[in-house]
Every structure is written in structure tokens, then in C-alpha cells.
C-alpha positions in Angstrom: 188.4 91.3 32.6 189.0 88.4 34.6 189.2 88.8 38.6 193.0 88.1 38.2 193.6 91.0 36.0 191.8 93.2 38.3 193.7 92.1 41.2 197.0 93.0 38.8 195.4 96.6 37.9 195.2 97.1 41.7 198.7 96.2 42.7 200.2 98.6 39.9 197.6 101.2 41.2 198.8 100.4 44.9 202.5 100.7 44.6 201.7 104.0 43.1 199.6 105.6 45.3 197.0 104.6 47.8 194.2 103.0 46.7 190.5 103.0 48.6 187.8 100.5 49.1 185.7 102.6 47.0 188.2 102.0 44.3 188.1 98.0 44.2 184.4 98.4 44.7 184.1 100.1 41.5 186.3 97.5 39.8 184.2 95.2 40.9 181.1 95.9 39.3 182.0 97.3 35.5 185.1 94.8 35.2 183.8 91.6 36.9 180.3 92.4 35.9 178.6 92.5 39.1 175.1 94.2 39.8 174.2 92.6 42.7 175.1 94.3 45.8 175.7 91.3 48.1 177.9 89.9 45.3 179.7 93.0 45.1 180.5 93.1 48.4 181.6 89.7 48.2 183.7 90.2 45.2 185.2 93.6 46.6 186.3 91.2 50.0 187.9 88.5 47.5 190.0 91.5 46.0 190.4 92.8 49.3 191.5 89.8 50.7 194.1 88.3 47.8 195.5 91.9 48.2 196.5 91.4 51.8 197.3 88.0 51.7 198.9 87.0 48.1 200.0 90.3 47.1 201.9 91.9 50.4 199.7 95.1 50.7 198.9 96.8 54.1 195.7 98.6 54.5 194.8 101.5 56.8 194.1 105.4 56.2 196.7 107.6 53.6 198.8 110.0 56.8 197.6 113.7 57.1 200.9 114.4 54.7 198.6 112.7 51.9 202.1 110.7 50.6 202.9 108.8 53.8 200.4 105.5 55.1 199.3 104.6 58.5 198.5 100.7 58.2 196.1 99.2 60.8 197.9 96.9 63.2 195.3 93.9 62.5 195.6 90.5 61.8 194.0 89.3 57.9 190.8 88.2 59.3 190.4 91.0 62.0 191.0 93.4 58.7 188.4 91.5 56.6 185.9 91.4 59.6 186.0 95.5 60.3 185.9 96.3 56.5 182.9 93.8 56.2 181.3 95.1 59.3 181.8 98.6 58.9 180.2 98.1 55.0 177.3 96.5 56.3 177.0 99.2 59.3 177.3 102.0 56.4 174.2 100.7 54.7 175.8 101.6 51.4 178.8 101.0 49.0 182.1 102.8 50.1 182.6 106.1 48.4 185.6 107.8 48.6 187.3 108.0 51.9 184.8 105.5 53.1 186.4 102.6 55.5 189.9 101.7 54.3 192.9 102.1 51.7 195.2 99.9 50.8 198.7 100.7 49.4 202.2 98.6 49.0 204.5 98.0 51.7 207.0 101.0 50.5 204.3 103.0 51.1 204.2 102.7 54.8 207.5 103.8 55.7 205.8 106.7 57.4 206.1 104.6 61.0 209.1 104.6 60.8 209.7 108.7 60.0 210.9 107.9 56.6 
């Protein structure tokens, strides 16, 4: 799979449900090939990254509801720099629940009660 196909795969999996780091992280490595962990990091922050920025999607923690979103009120780089940090601090590679989710925009319509 090319990166670009990935990223696609992620969107459809993001407007249907919430979607965690651990999740692109595991894309990463059978779909993009990677075996390094730096470079999977690095690949995983790409995805993260053309999420957030091409693609429109908010990232933050799935509400105690499990359907709703709470989306961190962060700028793109202050999102990229705590999901980096907090990787690195972790000593590991996200596992589920680990650090951040990601989901579309519809998905967060739990600030406003909806």
C-alpha cells in the first residue's frame, strides 16, 4: 500500500468511528513496511499530521458515552508536539487507548450537546 492509501483507509475508518494512535501505528508498519521504530514513529506522525491538516479530522479522547468525541483545543503543531512527546515519554509504541484518537468533524458534535 502506498502512504496515500493508508491515509484514505484512515479517513473511511474515522468518519465511522474513532480511530486511536495505536491504530495508524499498526498501519504503519505491515502496510508501509516499516520495522524500524524511529521510522515508525515518524511515519505514524506523517499520517497523523495529513490527518489533521489535509483531511479535516480533530483528535482528542472518544467521551465517557463511547459515541460522542472530546477534541483537544490545540493548535496542529502543539497536537503533533504532545503526541510526539508523550510517545517518546511512554518508551513504547501506543497500544490501545494510548495518547490520542482521532475521528471526523461530525464526530465531535458532543461540545455542542448534540
Amino acid at each position: 500500500m502506498t502512504a496515500e492509501e493508508v491515509l484514505d483507509s484512515l479517513v473511511e475508518e474515522c468518519q465511522e468511528d474513532h480511530v486511536g494512535l495505536w491504530r495508524i501505528v499498526h498501519a504503519v508498519r505491515p502496510d508501509l513496511g516499516s520495522a524500524d521504530p524511529g521510522q515508525t514513529r515518524a511515519l505514524a506522525l506523517r499520517l497523523v499530521r495529513s490527518l489533521l491538516q489535509e483531511r479535516g479530522m480533530e483528535f482528542g479522547f472518544p467521551a465517557p458515552d463511547g459515541r460522542h468525541f472530546l477534541p483537544w483545543d490545540s493548535t496542529l503543531e502543539q497536537a503533533i508536539h504532545c503526541i510526539e512527546d508523550e510517545w517518546i515519554a511512554l518508551g513504547c509504541e501506543p497500544n490501545i487507548g494510548e495518547l490520542a484518537w482521532f475521528t471526523s468533524a461530525e464526530q465531535t458534535n458532543y461540545r455542542s450537546g448534540g
